[in-house]
Phi, psi and omega in degrees: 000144169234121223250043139254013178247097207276179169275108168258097157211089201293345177268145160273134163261140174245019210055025179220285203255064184318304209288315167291303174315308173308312178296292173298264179011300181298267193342313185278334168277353179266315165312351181235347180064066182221009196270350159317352178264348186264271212290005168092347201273355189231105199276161181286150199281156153284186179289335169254010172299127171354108169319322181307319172274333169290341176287303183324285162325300219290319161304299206294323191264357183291293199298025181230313186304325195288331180281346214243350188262343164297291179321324190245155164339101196310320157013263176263016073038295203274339178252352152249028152313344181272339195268136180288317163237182196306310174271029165269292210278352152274351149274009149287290191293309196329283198324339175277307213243338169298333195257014163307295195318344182282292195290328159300318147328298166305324185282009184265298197309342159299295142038241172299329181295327202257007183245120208228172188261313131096229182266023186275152167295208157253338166312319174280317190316307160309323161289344171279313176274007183270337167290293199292327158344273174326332165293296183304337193266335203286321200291295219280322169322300221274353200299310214251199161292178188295295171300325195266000187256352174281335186292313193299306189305312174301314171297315173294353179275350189264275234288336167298328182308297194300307182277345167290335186291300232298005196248340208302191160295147174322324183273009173219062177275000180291317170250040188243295182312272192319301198301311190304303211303318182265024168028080184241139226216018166214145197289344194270354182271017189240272204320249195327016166238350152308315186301308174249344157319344207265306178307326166287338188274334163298320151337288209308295206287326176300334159264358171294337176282314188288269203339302173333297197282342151309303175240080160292318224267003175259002211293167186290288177219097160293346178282321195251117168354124166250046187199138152237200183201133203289159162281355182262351177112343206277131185312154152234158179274121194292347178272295160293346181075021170243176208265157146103348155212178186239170184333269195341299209263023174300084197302001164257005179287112184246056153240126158306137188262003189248314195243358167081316171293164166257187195127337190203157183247165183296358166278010192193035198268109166317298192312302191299310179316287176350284153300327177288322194286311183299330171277311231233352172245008181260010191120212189268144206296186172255147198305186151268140172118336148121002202219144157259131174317157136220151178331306164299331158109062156246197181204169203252158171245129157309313219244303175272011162065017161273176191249119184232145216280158162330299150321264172326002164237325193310007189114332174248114195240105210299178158270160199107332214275144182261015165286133178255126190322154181067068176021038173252132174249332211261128182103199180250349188339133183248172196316143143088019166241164218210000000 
């Protein structure tokens, strides 16, 4: 045994993921050259066998009992205490926990049908469905045969190409379309064109942020965020929620912030042109205060364009006068009509 080799074994087992523990577990004890103590195969010395050698066993199996009761739950730990070496209690737990594995199946593929990409980058995403993946090929290895487990996998290595893009976010149906299209039939050859369409669409958002602050004076609410951000960094638009872009460029947002309809945003708003046209080609626009000065100490009339006195517009209208404060002499007009 070589006792300079600490115990690296990151699965706990809990009495749900035998197949994965059992799988890593064999790797560390075959990796220490210790698994003849698991399989039985290093059988205890006779009785008249060397001391040295009967010590020699008594360690190797303390120490593989001790890795395999590390490993697992204090629990269940505590309930295979009775068992003497190491390869009684691991054909205990097979014989307990393998034929376990049909309901952790299900529950992985519960799972995996549930696993969406959400606030995951694409990198985590991938390492969450490649853990429950790993799980699910090891629980079918122990199901079937050898042959029929080579078959199921490969097929199932097809059908993950297809279904991992299909959870990702909205913005990357673009290379959802190329991949199908070019019928590329292995994930790993998926996950690095993913990887960097991912990159690209983070750029992407980041100039969409510069450009944004470039047309302020068109922003949605300038007072108000048009953006929040993800724990992974990725923007999201404070008006739809959804990730990959921000409030500004949301091309489906149609209500004008100015005439209240929809259809069109306040940059491209009729009313407003409209009104913009109407000030500036009907004469000199109106002052604040309701009147335009003129030099001579007249005011200027909106609707006929005489000069009319100081007296009669200032605000104090003598009686009789059909002049009215805010710069109409002509009609009945009352104040703020057109």
């Amino acid at each position: 045994m070589d006792s300079s080799k600490p115990d690296v074994v990151t699965v706990l087992f809990n009495g749900k993921n035998f197949a994965l523990w059992e799988f890593q577990f064999r790797l560390h004890m075959q990796g220490r050259r210790l698994f003849s103590f698991l399989d039985g195969t290093a059988l205890p010395p006779d009785t008249d066998a060397a001391p040295k050698v009967r010590k020699d066993w008594a360690a190797n199996n303390a120490a593989v009992m001790s890795s395999l009761l590390g490993s697992m739950e204090p629990g269940i730990a505590l309930s295979l205490r009775g068992l003497p070496t190491a390869a009684a209690i691991w054909k205990h737990l097979a014989d307990l926990y393998s034929k376990a594995s049909a309901s952790r199946k299900y529950d992985i593929e519960f799972d995996l049908a549930a696993l969406k990409q959400g606030e995951l980058d694409v990198s985590s995403y991938y390492q969450e469905a490649m853990t429950l993946w790993t799980e699910h090929d090891l629980i079918t290895s122990s199901l079937v045969s050898a042959a029929a487990s080579t078959e199921v996998l490969q097929e199932r290595a097809s059908s993950r190409v297809m279904h991992f893009p299909m959870n990702l976010h909205a913005e990357f149906e673009g290379i959802r379309a190329s991949l199908l299209h070019r019928g590329i039939s292995t994930i790993e050859a998926v996950l690095p064109e993913l990887l960097r369409e991912e990159t690209r669409l983070k750029s992407q958002a980041k100039l969409d942020i510069h450009a944004s602050d470039s047309h302020s004076a068109f922003a949605v609410n300038p007072g108000r965020p048009q953006f929040a951000r993800t724990p992974s960094g990725e923007i999201i638009c404070h008006f739809c929620k959804e990730p990959g872009h921000i409030q500004f460029h949301y091309k489906k947002r149609s209500t004008c912030n100015y005439c209240k309809l929809e259809g069109h945003l306040i940059a491209n708003c009729p009313t407003l042109a409209r009104r913009g046209r109407q000030r500036h080609g009907a004469g000199p626009s109106r002052p604040r205060g309701g009147y335009q000065a003129r030099p001579a100490g007249g005011c200027l009339c909106y609707d006929c364009g005489s000069t009319i006195s100081w007296a009669v517009c200032g605000g104090r209208s003598p009686p009789g006068s059909r002049c009215i404060e805010g710069g109409f002499c002509c009609g009945t007009r009352k104040r703020g009509e057109r």
